[in-house]
Structures are given as C-alpha cells and as structure tokens.
C-alpha positions in Angstrom: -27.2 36.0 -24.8 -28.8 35.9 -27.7 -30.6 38.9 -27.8 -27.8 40.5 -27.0 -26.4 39.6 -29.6 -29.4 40.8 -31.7 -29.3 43.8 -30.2 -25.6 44.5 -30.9 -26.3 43.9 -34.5 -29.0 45.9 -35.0 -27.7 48.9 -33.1 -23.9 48.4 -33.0 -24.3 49.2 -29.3 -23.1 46.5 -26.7 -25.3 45.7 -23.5 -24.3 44.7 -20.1 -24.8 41.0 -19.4 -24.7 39.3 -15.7 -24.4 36.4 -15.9 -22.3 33.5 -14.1 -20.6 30.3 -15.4 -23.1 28.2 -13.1 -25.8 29.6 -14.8 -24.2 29.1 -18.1 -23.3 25.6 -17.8 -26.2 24.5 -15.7 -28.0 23.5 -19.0 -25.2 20.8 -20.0 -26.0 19.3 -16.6 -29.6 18.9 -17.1 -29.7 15.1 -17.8 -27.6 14.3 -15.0 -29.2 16.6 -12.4 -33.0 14.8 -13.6 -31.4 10.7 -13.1 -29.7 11.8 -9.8 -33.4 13.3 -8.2 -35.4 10.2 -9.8 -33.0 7.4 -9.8 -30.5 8.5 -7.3 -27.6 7.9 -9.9 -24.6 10.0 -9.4 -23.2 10.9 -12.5 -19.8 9.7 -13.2 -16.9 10.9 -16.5 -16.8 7.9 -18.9 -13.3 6.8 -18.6 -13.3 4.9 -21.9 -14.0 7.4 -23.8 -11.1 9.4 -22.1 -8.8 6.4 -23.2 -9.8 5.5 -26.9 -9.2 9.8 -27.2 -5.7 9.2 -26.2 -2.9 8.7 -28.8 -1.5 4.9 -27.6 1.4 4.9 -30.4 4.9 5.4 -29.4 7.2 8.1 -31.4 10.1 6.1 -31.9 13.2 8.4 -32.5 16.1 7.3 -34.0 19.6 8.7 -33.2 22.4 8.1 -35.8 25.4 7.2 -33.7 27.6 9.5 -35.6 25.8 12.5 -35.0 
C-alpha cells in the first residue's frame, strides 16, 4: 500500500492493488491468533469497555403544558 502510494506521488500515475479485507485486517488479529495456537485462549470483545463508551445520562425534556 505504501508504495503505492509512493509511486502515485512520484509519478501521478495510480497502480492496481489486489488486495482483500482479510489480508488487510489480518495484522490487527495477530495477538489473538498467537494466545489461541499457544494457550488455546479464544479471544473474546471486552464488554466493559463497550459500556463505560456508552453515554448512561438521561435527556430529560421538558414540555411546557401550554404549548
């Protein structure tokens, strides 16, 4: 990808790149893919952090009763 890139900006010609989302995103999964083949531990989504992300405060909306 990079040198694609390098290429572009040296030339201002684009190139032709193959290349698949697994292949792109296979590097994120490294870490995971190494403790599952020596450890046997499936990797799991960390719910916590899911939860602290989400906004917990109530909008409160108040209707005047003359409107």
């Amino acid at each position: 990808m990079l040198s694609a890139l390098d290429y572009r900006l040296r030339t201002g010609k684009g190139v032709y790149i193959d290349l698949s989302q697994y292949e792109a995103g296979l590097q994120f999964l490294g870490g995971a893919l190494l403790d599952y083949s020596a450890n046997g531990v499936v990797a799991c989504r960390d719910v916590t952090a899911t939860l602290r992300s989400r906004r917990t405060d109530a909008i409160h909306v108040v209707m005047d009763s003359g409107a």
